[in-house]
C-alpha positions as CSV (number, residue, x, y, z in Angstrom):
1,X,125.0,60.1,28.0
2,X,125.2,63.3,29.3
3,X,127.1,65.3,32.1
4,X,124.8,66.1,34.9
5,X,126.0,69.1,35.8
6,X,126.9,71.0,32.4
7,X,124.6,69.2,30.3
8,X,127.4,68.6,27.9
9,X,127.5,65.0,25.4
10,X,130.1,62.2,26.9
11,X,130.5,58.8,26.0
12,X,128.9,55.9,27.5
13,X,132.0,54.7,29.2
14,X,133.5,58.0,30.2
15,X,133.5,58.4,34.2
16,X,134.2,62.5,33.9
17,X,132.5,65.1,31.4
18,X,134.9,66.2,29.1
19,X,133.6,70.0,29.0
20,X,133.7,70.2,32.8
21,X,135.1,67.1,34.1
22,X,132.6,66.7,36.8
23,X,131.9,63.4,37.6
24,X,129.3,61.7,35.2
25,X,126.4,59.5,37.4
26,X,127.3,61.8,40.8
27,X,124.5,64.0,41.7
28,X,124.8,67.9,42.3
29,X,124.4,69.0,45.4
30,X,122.9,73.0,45.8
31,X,125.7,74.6,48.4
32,X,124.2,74.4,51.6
33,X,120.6,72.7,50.3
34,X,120.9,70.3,53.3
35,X,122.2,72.7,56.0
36,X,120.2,75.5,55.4
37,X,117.2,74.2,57.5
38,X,119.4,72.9,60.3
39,X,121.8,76.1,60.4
40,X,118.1,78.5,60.1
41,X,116.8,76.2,63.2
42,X,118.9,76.8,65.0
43,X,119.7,81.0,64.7
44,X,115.7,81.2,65.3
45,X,116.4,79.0,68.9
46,X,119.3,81.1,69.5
47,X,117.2,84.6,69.0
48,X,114.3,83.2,71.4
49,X,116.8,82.0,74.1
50,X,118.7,85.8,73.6
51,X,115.1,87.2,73.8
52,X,114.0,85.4,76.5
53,X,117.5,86.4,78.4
54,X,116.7,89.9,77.8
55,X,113.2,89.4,78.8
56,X,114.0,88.0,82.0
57,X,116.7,90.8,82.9
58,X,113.9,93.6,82.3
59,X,111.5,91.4,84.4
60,X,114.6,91.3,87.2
61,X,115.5,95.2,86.9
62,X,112.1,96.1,87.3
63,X,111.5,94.4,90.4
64,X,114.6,95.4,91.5
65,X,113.1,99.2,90.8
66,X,110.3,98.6,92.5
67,X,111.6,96.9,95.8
68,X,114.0,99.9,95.3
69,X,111.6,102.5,95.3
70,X,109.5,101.0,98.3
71,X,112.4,100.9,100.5
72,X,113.3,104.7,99.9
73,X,109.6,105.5,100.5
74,X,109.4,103.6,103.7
75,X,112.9,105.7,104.3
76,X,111.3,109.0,103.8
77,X,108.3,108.0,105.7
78,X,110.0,106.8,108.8
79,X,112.2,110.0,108.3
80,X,109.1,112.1,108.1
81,X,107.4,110.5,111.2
82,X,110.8,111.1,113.1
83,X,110.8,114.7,112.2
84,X,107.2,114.7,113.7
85,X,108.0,113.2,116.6
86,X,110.9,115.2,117.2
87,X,108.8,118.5,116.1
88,X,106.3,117.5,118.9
89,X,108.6,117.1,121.9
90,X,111.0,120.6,120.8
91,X,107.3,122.4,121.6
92,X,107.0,120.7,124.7
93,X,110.6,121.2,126.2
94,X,109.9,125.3,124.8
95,X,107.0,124.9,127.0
96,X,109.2,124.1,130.1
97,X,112.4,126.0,129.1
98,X,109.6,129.0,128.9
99,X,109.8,128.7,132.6
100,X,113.3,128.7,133.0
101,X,113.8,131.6,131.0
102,X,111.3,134.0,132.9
103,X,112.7,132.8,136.2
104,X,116.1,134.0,135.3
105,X,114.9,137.5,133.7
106,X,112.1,138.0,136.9
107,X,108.3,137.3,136.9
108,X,105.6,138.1,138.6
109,X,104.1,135.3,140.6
110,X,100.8,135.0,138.1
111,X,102.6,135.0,135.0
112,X,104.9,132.2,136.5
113,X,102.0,130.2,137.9
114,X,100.6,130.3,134.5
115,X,103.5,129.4,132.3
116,X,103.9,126.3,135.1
117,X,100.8,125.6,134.2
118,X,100.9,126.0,130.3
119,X,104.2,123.5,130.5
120,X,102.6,120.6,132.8
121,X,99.7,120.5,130.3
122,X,102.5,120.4,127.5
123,X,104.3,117.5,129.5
124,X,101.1,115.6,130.1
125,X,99.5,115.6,126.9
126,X,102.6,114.5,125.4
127,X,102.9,110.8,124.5
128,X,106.7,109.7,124.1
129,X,107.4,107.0,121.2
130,X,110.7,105.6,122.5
131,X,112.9,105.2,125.3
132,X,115.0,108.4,124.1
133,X,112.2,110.6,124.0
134,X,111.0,109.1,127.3
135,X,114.2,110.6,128.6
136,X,114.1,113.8,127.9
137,X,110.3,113.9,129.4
138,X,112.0,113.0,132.6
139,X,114.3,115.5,132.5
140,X,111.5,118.0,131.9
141,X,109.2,116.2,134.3
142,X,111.9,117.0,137.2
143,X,112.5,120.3,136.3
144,X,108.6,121.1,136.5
145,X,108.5,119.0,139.8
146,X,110.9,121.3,141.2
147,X,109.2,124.5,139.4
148,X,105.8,124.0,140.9
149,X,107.8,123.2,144.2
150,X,109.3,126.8,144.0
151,X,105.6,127.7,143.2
152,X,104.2,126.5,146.4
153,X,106.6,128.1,148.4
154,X,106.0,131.5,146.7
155,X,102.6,131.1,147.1
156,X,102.7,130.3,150.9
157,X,105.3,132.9,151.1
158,X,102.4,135.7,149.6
159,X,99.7,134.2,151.4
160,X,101.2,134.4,154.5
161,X,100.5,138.0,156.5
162,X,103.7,140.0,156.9
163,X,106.2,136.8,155.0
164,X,109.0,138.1,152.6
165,X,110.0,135.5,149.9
166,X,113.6,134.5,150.4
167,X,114.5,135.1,147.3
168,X,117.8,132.3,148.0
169,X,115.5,129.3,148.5
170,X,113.6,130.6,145.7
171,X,116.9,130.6,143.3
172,X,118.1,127.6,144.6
173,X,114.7,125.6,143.4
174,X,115.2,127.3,139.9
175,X,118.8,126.4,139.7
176,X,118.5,123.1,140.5
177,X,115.4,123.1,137.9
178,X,117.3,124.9,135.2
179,X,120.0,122.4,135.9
180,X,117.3,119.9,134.5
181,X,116.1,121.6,131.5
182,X,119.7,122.0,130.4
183,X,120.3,117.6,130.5
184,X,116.6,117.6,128.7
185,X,118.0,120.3,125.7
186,X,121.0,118.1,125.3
187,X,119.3,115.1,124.9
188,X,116.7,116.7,122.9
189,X,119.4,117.6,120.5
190,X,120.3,113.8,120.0
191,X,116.7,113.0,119.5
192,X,116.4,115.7,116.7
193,X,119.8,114.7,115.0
194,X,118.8,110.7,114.8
């Protein structure tokens, strides 16, 4: 008989190889013959399940990204339209504080007439978004009230034969209007810092 594993000669009734003293009749295992398919099984399922974790965390951080990047464009959009709207109503209160400045540095009755005129068209053709620029409109709407108010009485005061202006009830009106266009600037300031 021989030894299985060293190949060396060994009696019939010997249970161990005398060269090696392996067992005689036990079979040789290869190191690792029997795991190695198990063991290799399972590092392959471990590498998908690790690729298909990192998969699904680029998947998750792009949409993230992308929501990311749509809410800071909707941002800088509504910030742009804001900027707009504010843009628009600063040319329409210039319009009416136009008027309050040449009251206060003396005008001739045509120029006035005209720049009362240039601001109601600015006031009319303007459309307010909100309730804050609808404040400041009113605010500018009563200023121009009392404006073409001080107008009409300088008119009637030229038009009539031999009539001087009182120049007091002519100051009054554009105080009191001036008083108006001072609450719209303020509030127009708020509007432009929101």
């Amino acid at each position: 008989m021989f030894c299985d594993k060293c190949g060396a000669e060994a009696n019939e009734d010997a249970a161990f190889c005398p060269k090696c003293g392996h067992r005689i009749g036990a079979t040789v295992e290869e190191p690792n013959a029997a795991v190695a398919p198990a063991a290799l099984g399972r590092s392959r399922r471990a590498l998908w399940i690790a690729a298909g974790v990192v998969l699904l965390l680029v998947v998750v951080g792009v949409v993230a990204g992308g929501i990311v990047m749509a809410q800071n464009r909707a941002a800088s959009a509504s910030a742009a339209k804001q900027e707009a709207q504010a843009k628009e109503l600063r040319i329409v209160y210039e319009k009416v504080a136009a008027v309050d400045s040449a009251t206060s540095v003396g005008i001739n009755f045509r120029d006035y007439s005209s720049k009362v005129q240039d601001a109601q068209a600015a006031v009319d053709a303007y459309r307010a978004p909100d309730a804050q620029a609808k404040a400041v409109v009113s605010d500018l709407t009563a200023a121009l009230d009392l404006y073409k108010l001080a107008n009409t009485y300088w008119n009637a005061a030229i038009q009539s034969s031999g009539s001087r202006v009182d120049n007091a009830t002519l100051s009054a009106g554009w105080q009191a209007a001036g008083t108006s266009v001072v609450l719209a600037r303020q509030k127009l300031e708020a509007y432009e810092k929101k």
